[in-house]
C-alpha positions as CSV (number, residue, x, y, z in Angstrom):
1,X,-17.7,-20.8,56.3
2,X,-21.0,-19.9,58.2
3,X,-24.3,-19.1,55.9
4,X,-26.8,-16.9,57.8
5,X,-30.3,-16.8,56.4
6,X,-32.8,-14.8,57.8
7,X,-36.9,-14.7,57.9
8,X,-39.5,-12.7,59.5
9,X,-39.7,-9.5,58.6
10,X,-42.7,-8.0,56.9
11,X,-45.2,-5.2,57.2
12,X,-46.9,-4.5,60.8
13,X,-48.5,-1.9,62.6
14,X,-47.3,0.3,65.2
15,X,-47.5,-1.7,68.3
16,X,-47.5,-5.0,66.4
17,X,-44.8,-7.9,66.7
18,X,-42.6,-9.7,64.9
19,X,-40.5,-12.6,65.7
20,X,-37.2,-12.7,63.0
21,X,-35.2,-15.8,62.9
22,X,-32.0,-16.8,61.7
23,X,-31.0,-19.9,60.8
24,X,-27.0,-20.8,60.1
25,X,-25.9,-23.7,58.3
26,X,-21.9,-24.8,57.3
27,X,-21.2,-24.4,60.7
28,X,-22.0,-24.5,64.2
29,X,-22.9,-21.3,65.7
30,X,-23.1,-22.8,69.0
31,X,-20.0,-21.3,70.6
32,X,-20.0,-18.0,68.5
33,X,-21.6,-14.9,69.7
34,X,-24.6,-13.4,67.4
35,X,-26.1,-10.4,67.2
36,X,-28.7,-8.3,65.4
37,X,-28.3,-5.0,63.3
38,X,-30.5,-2.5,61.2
39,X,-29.7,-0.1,58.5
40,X,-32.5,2.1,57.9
41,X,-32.6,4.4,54.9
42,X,-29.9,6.9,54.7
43,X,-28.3,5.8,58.2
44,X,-25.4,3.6,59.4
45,X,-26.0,0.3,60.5
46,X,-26.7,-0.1,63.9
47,X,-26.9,-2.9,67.0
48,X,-30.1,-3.7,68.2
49,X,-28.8,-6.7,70.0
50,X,-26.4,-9.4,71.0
51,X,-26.3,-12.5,72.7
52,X,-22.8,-14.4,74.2
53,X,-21.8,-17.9,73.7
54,X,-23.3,-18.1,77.6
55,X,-26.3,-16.4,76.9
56,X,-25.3,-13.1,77.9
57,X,-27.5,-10.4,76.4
58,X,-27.2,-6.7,75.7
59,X,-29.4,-4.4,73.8
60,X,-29.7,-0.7,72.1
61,X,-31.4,1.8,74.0
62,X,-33.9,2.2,72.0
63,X,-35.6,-1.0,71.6
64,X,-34.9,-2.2,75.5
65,X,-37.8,-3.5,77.4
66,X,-39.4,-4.6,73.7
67,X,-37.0,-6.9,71.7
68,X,-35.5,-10.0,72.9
69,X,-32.2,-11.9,71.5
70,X,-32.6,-15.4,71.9
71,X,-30.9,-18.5,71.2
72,X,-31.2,-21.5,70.2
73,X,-28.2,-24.2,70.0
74,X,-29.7,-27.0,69.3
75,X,-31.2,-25.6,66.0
76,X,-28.5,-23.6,65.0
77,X,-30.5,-20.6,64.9
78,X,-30.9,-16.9,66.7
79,X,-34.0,-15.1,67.3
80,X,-35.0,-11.5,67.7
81,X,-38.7,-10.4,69.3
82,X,-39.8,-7.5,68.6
83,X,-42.8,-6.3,70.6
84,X,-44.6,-2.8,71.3
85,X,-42.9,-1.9,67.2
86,X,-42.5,1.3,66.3
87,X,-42.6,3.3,63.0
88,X,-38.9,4.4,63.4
89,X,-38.0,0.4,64.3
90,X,-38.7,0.1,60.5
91,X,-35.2,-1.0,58.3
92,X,-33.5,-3.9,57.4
93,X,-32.4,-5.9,59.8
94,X,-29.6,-8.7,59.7
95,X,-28.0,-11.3,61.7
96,X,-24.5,-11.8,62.6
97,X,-22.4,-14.2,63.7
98,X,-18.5,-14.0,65.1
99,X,-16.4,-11.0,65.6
100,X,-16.5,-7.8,64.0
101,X,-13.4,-7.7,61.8
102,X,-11.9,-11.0,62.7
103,X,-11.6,-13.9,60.8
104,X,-14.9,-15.1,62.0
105,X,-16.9,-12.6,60.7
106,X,-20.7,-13.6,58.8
107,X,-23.6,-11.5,57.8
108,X,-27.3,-12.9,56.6
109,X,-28.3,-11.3,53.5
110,X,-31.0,-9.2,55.7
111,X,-34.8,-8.9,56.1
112,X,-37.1,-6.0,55.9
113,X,-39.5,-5.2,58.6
114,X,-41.8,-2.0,57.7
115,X,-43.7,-0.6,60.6
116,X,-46.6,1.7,59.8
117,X,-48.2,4.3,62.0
């Protein structure tokens, strides 16, 4: 069992920055690829960004060139920046860890981050 908690999020203007963190415990993470998704209001969860067991990174669209995934093995812990934030980045955002639908499959309980224009 993997416990995800995450911490961050909060209320910043447009153009502003945030750093969210995620810290697991019950497990290592180390060899497990994580990612970060938002929900806004009324719309599906999304990716924003995932990072390989090798460090191998990919990111939405939409928040390329802003946000970096980063890890960090040692602490057990994955890290999203968010830079250059935009009204419509605003929704919660959560951390995963694993494979979507397999056995190793953990959420975090989520974080808000509010952007204001």
């Amino acid at each position: 069992q993997v416990q995800l908690v995450e911490s961050g999020g909060g209320l910043v203007q447009a153009g502003g920055s945030l750093r969210l963190s995620c810290a697991a415990s019950g497990s290592t993470i180390s060899m497990s690829p994580l990612g970060w998704y938002r929900q806004a209001r009324g719309k599906q969860r999304e990716l924003v960004a995932d990072i390989t067991a090798g460090g191998s990174t990919n990111y939405a669209d939409s928040v390329k060139g802003r946000f970096t995934i980063s890890r960090d093995n040692a602490k057990n812990t994955v890290y999203l920046q968010m830079n250059s934030l935009k009204p419509e980045d605003t929704a919660v955002y959560y951390c995963h860890a694993g494979v979507r639908g397999s056995w190793w499959d953990y959420w975090g309980q989520g974080t808000q981050v509010t952007v204001s224009s």
